[in-house]
C-alpha positions in Angstrom: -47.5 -88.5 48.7 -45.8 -91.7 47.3 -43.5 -93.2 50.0 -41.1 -95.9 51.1 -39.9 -96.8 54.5 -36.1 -97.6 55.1 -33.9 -97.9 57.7 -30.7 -95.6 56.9 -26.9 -96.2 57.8 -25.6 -94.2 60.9 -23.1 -92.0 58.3 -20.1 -89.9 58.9 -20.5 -86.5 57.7 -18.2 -83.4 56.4 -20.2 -80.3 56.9 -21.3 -76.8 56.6 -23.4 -74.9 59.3 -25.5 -71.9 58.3 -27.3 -69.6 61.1 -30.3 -67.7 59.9 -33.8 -68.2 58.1 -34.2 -71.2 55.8 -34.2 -70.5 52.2 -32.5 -69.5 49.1 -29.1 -68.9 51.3 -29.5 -72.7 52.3 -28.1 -73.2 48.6 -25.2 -70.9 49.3 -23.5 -73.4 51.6 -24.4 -76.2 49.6 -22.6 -74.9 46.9 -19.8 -74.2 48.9 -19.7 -77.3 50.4 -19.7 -79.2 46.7 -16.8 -76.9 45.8 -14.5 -77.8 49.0 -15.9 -82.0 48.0 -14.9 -81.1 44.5 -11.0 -79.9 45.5 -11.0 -82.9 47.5 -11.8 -85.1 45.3 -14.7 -86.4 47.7 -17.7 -85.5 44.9 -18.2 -88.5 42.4 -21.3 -89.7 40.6 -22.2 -92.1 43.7 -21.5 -89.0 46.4 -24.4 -88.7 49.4 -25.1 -85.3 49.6 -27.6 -84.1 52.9 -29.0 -81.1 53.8 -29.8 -80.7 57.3 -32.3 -78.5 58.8 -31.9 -78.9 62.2 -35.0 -76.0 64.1 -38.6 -76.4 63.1 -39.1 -72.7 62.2 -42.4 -72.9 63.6 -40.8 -72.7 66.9 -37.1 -71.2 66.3 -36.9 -67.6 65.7 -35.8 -67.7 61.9 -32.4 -66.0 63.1 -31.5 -68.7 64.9 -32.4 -71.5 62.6 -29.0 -74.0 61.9 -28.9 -75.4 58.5 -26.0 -77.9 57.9 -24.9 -78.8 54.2 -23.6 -82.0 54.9 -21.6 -84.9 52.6 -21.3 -88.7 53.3 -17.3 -89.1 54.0 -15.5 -92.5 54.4 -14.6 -93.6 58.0 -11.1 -94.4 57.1 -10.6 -90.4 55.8 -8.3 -87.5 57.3 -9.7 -84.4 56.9 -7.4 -81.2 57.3 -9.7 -79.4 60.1 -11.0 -76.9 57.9 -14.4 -77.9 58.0 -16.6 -79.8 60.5 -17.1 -83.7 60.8 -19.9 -86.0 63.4 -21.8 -88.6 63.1 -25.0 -88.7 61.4 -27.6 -90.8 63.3 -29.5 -93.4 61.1 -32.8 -95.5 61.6 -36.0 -95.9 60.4 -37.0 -93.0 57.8 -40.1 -92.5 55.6 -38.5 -91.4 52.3 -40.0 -89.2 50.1 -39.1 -88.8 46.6 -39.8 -85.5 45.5 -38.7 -82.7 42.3 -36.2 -80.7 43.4 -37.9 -77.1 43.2 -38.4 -74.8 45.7 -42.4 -75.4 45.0 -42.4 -79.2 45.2 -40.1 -79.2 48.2 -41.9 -77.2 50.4 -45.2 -79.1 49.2 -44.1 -82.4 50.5 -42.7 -80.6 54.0 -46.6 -79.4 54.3 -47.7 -83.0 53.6 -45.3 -84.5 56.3 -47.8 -84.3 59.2 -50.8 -85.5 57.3 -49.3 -88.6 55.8 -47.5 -89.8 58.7 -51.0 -89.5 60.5 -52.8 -91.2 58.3 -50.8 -94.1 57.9 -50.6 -94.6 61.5 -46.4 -93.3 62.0 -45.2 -91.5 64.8 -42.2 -88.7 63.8 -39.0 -89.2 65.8 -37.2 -86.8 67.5 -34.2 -86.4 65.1 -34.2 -84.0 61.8 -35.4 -84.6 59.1 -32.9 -85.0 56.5 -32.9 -84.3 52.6 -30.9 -86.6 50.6 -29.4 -86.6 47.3 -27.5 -88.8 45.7 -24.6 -87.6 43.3 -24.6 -84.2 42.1 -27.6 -82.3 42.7 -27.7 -80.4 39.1 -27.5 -84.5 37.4 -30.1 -85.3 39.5 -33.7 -82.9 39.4 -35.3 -85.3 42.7 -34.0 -85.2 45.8 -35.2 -87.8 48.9 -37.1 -85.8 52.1 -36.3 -88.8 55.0 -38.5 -88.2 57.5 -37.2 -90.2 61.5 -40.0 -92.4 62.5 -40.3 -94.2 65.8 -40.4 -97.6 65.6 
């Protein structure tokens, strides 16, 4: 797995929440949060787009498992209320660079484990987070950032 640590921004977020088992419905959201960015005006070339998985499904009953589509908002911007805004913790992150495919994705989550182990990191207590930068149908890789302790 080819890798890179950085330490990522705290960022504030505009997002989506989506109860249920992880999957193809994660898209769903996404697609409905890039629509609302779009009629705001908010998606751009340069946009941070996250999705969130927030419950290891290994332990969460798939029913109950949040999933938050998630995009990277100015701190100086007034939203209307209509959808959700927080804070985004940052920190140190081993990023991942992988194809975004269902296949390739869920290859590198398998991976996780092993390749921290190996090269001696510890995963934090925090999500991990998917990243993508600018629109996710330009761009065919997307960045799995997994928290490390320091």
């Amino acid at each position: 797995m080819k890798w890179k640590v950085e330490t990522l921004p705290d960022y504030r977020i505009a997002y989506m929440r989506r109860i249920g088992p992880y999957g193809p419905a994660n898209t769903q959201v996404m697609e409905k949060l890039k629509k609302w960015a779009r009629e705001e005006n908010l998606l751009h070339h340069s946009t941070v787009l996250l999705a969130i998985p927030q419950d290891n499904p290994g332990i969460t009953p798939p029913e109950s498992c949040r999933f938050d589509a998630c995009i990277v908002i100015p701190p100086d911007i007034q939203l209307d209320g209509s959808i959700s805004v927080a804070e985004q913790p940052g920190g140190n992150y081993i990023i991942n660079e992988v194809n975004h495919t269902a296949e390739h994705i869920q290859q590198a989550y398998s991976e996780i484990p092993l390749s921290l182990q190996s090269n001696g990191y510890q995963m934090d207590n925090k999500p991990i987070v998917e990243r993508y930068i600018g629109d996710m149908n330009e761009n065919p890789f997307c960045e799995i950032c997994v928290p490390i302790k320091e």
